[in-house]
MOPAC internal coordinates of N, CA, C and O (Angstrom, degrees):
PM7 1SCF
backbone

  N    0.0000 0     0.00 0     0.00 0    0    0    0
  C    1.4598 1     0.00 0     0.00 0    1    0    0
  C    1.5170 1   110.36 1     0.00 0    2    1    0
  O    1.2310 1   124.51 1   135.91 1    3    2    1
  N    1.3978 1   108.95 1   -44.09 1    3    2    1
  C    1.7493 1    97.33 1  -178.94 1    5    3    2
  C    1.7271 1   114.41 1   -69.34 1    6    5    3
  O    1.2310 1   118.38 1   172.99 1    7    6    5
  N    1.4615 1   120.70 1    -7.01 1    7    6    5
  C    1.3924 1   116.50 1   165.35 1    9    7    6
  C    1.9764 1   108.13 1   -96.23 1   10    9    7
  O    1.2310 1   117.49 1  -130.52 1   11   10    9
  N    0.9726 1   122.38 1    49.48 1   11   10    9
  C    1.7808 1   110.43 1  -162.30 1   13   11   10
  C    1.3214 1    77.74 1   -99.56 1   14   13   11
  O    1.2310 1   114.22 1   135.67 1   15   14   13
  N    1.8776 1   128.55 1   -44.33 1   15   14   13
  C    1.7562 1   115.34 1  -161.86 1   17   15   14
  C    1.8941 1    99.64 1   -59.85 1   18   17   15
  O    1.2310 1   121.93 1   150.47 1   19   18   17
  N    1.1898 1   113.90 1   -29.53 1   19   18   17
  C    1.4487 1   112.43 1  -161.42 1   21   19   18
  C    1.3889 1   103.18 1   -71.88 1   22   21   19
  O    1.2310 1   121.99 1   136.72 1   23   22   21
  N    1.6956 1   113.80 1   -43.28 1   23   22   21
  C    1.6469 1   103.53 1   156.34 1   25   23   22
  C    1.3513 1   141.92 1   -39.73 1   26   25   23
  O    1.2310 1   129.17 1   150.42 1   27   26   25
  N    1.6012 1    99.94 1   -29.58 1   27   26   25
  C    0.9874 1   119.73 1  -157.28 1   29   27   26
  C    1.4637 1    99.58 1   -81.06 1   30   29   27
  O    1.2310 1   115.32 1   141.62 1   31   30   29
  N    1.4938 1   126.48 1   -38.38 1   31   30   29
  C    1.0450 1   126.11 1  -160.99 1   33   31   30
  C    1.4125 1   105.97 1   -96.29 1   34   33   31
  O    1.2310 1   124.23 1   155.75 1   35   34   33
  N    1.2828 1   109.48 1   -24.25 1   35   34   33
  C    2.1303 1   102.11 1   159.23 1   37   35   34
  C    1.1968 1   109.30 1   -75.85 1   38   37   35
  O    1.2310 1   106.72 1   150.55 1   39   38   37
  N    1.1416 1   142.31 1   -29.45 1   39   38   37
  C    1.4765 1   129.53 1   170.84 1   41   39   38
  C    1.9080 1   107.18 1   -54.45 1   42   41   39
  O    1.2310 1   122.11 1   143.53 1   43   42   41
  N    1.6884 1   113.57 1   -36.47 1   43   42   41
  C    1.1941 1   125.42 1   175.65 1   45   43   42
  C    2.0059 1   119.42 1   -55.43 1   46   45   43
  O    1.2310 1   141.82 1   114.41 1   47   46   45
  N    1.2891 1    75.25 1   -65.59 1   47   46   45
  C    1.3416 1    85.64 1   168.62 1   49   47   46
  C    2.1994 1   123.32 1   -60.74 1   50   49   47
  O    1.2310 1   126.59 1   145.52 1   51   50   49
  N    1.0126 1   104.94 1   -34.48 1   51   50   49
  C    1.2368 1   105.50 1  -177.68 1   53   51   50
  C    1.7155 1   124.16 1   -79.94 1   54   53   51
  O    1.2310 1   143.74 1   165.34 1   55   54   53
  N    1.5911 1    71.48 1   -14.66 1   55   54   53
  C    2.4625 1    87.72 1   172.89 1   57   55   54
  C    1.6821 1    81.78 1   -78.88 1   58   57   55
  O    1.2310 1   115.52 1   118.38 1   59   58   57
  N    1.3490 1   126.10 1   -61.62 1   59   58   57
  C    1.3118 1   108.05 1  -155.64 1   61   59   58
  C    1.6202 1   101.21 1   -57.53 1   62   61   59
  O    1.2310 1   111.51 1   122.63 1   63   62   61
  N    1.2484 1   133.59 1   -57.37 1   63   62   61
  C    1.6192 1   133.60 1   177.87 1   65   63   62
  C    1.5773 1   115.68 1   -19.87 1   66   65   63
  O    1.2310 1   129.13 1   126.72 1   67   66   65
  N    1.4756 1   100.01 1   -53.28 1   67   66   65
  C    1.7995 1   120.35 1   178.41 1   69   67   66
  C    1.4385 1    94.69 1   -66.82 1   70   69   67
  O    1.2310 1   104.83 1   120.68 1   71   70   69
  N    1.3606 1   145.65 1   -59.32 1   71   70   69
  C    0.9659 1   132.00 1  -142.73 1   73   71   70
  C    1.6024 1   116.20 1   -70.28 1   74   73   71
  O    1.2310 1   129.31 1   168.87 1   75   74   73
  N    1.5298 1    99.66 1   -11.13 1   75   74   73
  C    2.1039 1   111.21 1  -177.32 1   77   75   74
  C    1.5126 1    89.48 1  -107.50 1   78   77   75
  O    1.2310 1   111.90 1  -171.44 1   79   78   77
  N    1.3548 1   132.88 1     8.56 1   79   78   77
  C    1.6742 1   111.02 1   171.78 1   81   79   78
  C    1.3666 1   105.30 1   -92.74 1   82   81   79
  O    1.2310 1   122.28 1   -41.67 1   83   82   81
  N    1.6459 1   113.24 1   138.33 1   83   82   81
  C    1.0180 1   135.22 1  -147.90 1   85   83   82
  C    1.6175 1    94.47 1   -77.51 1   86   85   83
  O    1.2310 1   116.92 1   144.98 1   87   86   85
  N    1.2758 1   123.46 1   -35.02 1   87   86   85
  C    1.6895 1   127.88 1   165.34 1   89   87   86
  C    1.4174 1   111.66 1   -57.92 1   90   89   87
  O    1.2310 1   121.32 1   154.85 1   91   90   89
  N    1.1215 1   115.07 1   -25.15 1   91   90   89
  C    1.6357 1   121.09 1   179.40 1   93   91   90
  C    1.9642 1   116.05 1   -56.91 1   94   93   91
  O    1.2310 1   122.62 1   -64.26 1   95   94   93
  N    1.4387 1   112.59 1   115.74 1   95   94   93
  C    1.5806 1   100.14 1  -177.80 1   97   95   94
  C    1.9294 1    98.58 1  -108.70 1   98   97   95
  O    1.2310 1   125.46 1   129.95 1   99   98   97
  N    1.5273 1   107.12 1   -50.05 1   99   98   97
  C    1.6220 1    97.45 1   169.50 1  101   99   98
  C    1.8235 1   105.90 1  -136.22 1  102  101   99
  O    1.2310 1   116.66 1   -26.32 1  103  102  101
  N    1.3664 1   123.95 1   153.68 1  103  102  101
  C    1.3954 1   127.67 1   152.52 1  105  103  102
  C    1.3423 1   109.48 1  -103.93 1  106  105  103
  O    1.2310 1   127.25 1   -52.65 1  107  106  105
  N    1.2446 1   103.66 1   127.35 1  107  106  105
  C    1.4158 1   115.36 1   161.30 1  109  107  106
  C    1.6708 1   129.27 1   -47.77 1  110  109  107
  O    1.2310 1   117.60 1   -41.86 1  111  110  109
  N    0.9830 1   122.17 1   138.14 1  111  110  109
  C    1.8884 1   107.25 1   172.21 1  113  111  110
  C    1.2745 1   103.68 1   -52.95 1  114  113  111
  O    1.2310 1   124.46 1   -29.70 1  115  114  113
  N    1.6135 1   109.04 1   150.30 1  115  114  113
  C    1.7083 1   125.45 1  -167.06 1  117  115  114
  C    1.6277 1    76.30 1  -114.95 1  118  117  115
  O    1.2310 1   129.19 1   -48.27 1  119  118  117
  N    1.6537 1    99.90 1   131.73 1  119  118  117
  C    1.1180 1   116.78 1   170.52 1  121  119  118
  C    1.8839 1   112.50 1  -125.22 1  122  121  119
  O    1.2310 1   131.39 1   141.20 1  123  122  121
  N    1.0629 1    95.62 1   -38.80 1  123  122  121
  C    1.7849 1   102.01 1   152.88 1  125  123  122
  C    1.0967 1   135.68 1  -157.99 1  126  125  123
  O    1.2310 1   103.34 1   106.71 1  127  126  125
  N    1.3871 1   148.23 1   -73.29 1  127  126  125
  C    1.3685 1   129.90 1  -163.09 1  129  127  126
  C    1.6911 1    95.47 1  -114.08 1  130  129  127
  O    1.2310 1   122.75 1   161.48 1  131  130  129
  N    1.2483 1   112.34 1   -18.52 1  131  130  129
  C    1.1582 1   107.20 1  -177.12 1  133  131  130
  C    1.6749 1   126.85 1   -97.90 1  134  133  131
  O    1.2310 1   114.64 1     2.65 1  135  134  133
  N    1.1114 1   127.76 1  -177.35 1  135  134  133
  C    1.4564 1   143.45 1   168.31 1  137  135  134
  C    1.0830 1   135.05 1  -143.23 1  138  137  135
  O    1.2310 1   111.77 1   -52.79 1  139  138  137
  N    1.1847 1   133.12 1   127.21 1  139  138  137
  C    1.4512 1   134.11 1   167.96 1  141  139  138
  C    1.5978 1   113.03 1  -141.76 1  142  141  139
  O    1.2310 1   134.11 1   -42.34 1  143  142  141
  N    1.6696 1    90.32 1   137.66 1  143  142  141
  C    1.3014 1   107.80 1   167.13 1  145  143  142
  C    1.4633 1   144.75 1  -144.79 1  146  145  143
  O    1.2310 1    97.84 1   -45.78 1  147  146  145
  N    0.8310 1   157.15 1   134.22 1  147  146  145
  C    1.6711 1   151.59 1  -148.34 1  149  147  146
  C    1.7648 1   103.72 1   -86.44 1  150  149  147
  O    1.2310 1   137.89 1   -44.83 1  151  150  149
  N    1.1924 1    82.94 1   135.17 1  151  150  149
  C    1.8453 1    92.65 1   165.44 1  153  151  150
  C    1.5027 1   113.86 1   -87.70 1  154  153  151
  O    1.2310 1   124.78 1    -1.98 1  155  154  153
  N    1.3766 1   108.43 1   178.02 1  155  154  153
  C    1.3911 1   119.84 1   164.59 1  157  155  154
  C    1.2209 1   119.71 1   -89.50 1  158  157  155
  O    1.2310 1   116.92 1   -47.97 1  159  158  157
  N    1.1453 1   123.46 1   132.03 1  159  158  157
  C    2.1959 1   123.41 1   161.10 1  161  159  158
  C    1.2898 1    85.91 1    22.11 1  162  161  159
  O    1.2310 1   134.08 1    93.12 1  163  162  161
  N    1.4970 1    90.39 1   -86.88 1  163  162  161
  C    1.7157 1   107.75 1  -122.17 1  165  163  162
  C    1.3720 1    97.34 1   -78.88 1  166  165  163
  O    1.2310 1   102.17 1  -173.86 1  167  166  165
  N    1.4449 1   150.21 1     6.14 1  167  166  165
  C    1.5745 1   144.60 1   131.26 1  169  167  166
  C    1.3991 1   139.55 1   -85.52 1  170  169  167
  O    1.2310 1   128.68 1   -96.36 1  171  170  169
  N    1.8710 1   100.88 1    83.64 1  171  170  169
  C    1.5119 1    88.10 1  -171.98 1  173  171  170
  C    1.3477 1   116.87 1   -55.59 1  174  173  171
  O    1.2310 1   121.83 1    -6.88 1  175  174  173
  N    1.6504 1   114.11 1   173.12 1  175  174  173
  C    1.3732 1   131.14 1  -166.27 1  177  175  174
  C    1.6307 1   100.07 1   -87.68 1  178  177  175
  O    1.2310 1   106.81 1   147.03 1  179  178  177
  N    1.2157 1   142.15 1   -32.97 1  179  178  177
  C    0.9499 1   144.00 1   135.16 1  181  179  178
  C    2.0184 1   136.00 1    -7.36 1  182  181  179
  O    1.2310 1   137.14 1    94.44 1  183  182  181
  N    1.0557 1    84.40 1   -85.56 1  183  182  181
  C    1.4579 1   114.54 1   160.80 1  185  183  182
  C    1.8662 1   102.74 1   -46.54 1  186  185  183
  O    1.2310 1   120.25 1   118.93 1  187  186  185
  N    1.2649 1   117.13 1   -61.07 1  187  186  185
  C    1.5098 1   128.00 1  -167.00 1  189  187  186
  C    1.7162 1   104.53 1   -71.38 1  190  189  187
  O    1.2310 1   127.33 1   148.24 1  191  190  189
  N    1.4594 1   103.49 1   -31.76 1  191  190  189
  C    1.5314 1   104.23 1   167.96 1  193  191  190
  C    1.1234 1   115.32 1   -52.61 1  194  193  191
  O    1.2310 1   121.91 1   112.85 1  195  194  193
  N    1.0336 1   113.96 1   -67.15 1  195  194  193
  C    1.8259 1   141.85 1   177.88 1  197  195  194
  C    1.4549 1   112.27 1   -31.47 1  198  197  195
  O    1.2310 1   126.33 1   122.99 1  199  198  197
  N    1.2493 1   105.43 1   -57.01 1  199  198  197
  C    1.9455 1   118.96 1  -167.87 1  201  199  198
  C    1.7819 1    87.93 1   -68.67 1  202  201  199
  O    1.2310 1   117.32 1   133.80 1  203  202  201
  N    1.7556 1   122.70 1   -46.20 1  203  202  201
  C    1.1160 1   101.82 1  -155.26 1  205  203  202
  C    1.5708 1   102.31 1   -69.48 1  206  205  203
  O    1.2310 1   118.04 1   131.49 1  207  206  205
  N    1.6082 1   121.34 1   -48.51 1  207  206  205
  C    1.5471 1   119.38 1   177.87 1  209  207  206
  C    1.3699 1   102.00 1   -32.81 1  210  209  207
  O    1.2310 1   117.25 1   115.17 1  211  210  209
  N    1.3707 1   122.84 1   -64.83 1  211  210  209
  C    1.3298 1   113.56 1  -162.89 1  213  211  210
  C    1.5808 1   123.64 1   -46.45 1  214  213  211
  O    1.2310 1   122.58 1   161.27 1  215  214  213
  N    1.3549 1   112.66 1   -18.73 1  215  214  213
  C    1.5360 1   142.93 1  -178.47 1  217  215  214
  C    1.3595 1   118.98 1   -82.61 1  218  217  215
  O    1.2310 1   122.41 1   161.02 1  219  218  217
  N    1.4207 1   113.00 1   -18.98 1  219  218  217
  C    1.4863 1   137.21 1   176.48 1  221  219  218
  C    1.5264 1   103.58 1    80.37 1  222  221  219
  O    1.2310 1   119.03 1  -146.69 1  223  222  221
  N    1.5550 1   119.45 1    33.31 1  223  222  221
  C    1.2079 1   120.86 1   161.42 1  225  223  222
  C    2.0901 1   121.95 1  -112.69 1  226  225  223
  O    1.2310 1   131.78 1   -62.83 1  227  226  225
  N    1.0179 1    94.86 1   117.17 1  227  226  225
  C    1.6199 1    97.80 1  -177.29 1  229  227  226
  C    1.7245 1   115.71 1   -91.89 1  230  229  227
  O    1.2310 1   129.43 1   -48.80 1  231  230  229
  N    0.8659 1    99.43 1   131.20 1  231  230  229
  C    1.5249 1   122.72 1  -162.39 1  233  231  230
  C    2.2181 1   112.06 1  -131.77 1  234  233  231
  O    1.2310 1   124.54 1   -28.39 1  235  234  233
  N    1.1926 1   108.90 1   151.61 1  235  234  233
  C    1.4301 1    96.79 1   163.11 1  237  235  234
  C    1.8738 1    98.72 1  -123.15 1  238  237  235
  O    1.2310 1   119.61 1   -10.16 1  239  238  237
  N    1.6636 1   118.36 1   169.84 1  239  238  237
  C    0.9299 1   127.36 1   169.02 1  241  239  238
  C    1.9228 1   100.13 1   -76.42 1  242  241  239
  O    1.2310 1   118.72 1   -42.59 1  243  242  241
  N    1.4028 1   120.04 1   137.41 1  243  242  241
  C    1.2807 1   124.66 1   174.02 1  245  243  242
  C    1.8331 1   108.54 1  -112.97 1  246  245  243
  O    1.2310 1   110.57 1   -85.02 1  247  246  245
  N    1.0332 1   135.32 1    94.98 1  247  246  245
  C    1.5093 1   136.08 1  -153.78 1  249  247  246
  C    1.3018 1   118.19 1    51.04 1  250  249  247
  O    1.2310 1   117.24 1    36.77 1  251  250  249
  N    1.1993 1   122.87 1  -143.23 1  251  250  249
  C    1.4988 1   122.52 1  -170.72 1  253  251  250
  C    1.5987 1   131.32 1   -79.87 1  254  253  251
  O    1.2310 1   128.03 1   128.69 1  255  254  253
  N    1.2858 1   102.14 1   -51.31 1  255  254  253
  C    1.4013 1   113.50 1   145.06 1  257  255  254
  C    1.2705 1   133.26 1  -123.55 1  258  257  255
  O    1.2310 1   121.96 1  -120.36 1  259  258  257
  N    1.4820 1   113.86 1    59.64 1  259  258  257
  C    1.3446 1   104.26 1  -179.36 1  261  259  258
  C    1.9268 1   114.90 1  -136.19 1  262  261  259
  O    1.2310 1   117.67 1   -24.89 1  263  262  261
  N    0.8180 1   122.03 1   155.11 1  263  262  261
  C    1.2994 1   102.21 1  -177.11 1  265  263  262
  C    1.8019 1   116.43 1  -129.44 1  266  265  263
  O    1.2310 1   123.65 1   -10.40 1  267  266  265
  N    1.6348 1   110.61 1   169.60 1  267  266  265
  C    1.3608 1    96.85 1  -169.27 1  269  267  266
  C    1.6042 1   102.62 1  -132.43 1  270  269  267
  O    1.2310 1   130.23 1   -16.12 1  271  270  269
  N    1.1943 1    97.88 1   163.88 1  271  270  269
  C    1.6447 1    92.21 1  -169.44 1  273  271  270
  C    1.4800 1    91.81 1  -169.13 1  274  273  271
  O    1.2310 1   129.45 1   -56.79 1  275  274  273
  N    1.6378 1    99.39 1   123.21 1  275  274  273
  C    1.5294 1   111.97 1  -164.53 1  277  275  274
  C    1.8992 1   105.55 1  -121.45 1  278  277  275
  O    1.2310 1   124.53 1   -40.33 1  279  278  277
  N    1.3344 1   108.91 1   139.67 1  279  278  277
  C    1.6076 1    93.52 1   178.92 1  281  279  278
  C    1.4065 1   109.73 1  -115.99 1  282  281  279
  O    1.2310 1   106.26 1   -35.97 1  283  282  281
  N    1.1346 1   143.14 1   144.03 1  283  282  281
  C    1.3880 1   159.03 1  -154.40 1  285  283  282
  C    1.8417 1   114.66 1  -150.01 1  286  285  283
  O    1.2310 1   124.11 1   -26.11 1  287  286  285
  N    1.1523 1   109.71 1   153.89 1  287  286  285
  C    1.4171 1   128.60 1   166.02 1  289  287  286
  C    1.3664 1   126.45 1   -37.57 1  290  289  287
  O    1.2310 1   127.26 1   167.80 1  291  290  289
  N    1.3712 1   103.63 1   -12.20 1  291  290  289
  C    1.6152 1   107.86 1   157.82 1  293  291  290
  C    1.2912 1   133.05 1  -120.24 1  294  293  291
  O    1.2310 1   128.80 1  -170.98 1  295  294  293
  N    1.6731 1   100.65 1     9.02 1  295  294  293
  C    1.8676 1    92.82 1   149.54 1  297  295  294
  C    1.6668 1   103.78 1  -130.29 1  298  297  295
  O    1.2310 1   132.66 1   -38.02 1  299  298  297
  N    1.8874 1    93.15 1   141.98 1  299  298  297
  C    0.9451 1   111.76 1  -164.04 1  301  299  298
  C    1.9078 1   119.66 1   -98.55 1  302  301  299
  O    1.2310 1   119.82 1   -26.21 1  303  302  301
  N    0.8153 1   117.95 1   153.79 1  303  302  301
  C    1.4705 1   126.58 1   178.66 1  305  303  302
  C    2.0108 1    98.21 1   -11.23 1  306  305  303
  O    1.2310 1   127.84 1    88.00 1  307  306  305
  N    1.1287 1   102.52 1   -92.00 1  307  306  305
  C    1.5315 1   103.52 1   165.17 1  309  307  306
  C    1.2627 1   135.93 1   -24.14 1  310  309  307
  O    1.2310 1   126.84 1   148.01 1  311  310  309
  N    1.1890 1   104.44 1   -31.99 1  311  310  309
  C    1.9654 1   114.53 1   154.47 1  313  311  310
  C    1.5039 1   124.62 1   -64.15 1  314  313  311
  O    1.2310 1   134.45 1   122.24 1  315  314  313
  N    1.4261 1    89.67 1   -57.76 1  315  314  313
  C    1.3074 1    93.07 1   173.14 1  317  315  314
  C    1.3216 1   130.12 1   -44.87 1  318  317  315
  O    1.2310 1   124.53 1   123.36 1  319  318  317
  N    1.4533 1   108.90 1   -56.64 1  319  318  317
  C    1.7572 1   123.96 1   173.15 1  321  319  318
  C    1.5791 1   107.52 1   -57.58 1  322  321  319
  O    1.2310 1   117.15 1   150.58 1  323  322  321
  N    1.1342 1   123.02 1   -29.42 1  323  322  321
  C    1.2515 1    97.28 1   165.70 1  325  323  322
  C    1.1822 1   133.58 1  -109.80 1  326  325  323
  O    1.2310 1   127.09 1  -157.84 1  327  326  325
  N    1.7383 1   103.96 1    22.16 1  327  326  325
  C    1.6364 1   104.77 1   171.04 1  329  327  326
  C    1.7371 1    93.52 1  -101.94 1  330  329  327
  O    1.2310 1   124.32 1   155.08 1  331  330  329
  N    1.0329 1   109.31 1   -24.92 1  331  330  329
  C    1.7955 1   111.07 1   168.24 1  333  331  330
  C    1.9096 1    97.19 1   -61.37 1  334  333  331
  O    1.2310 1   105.33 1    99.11 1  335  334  333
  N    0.7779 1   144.78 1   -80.89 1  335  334  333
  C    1.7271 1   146.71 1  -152.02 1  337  335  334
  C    1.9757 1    86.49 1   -54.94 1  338  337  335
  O    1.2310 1   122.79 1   128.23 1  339  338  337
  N    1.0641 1   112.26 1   -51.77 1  339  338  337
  C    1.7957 1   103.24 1  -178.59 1  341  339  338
  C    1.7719 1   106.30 1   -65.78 1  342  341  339
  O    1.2310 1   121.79 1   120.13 1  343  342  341
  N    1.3384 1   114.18 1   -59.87 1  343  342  341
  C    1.3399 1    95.06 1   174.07 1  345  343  342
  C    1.7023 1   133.46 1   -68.33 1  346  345  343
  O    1.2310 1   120.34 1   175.11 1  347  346  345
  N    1.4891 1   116.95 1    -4.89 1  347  346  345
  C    1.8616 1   132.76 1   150.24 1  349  347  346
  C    1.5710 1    93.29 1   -42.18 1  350  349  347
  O    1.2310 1   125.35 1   111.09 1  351  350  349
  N    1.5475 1   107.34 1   -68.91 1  351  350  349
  C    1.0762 1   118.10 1  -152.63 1  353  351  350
  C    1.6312 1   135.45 1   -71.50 1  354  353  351
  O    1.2310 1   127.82 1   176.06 1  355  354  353
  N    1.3033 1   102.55 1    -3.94 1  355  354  353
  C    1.2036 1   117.38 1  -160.84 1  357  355  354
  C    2.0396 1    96.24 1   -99.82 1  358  357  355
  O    1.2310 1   120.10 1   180.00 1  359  358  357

C-alpha cells in the first residue's frame, strides 16, 4: 500500500505511451493501477495481444476491442519505460 501512488503513476504514464500508438483509437482516464484502451478496426485485440507478448509485454483482451494493462509491485520504473518506448513505437 505505501507504493500504490507509484502504481499509480505507471499506469499514468503508460495511458500517455498508448495514447501515440498508432493502433490506439481511445484511453480511458487512468484512475489507478490500471489502463484501458480501445483499438482501431483494423487491429484486432487478439492479434495486438500477441505482438505485445512477443515484446515481453503481458496484457489481457478487455471486451472486444479493448485492452487492459495493470501495473503492480513487480514492475519497476525501468519496465515501465520500456514497455512505454514499444508501445510509442508500435
Amino acid at each position: 500500500i505505501s507504493r500504490l501512488s507509484e502504481d499509480h503513476q505507471h499506469a499514468a504514464r503508460l495511458a500517455e505511451a498508448a495514447m501515440v500508438c498508432r493502433y490506439t483509437e481511445h484511453v480511458l482516464p487512468v484512475q489507478t493501477n490500471i489502463v484501458i484502451f480501445s483499438l482501431k478496426p483494423e487491429m484486432p485485440a487478439g492479434v495486438f495481444i500477441e505482438k505485445l507478448k512477443s515484446l515481453g509485454i503481458l496484457c489481457v483482451g478487455f471486451g472486444e476491442n479493448r485492452i487492459r494493462l495493470v501495473t503492480h509491485l513487480d514492475v519497476n520504473k525501468e519496465k515501465i519505460e520500456e514497455a512505454c518506448r514499444i508501445l510509442s513505437a508500435l
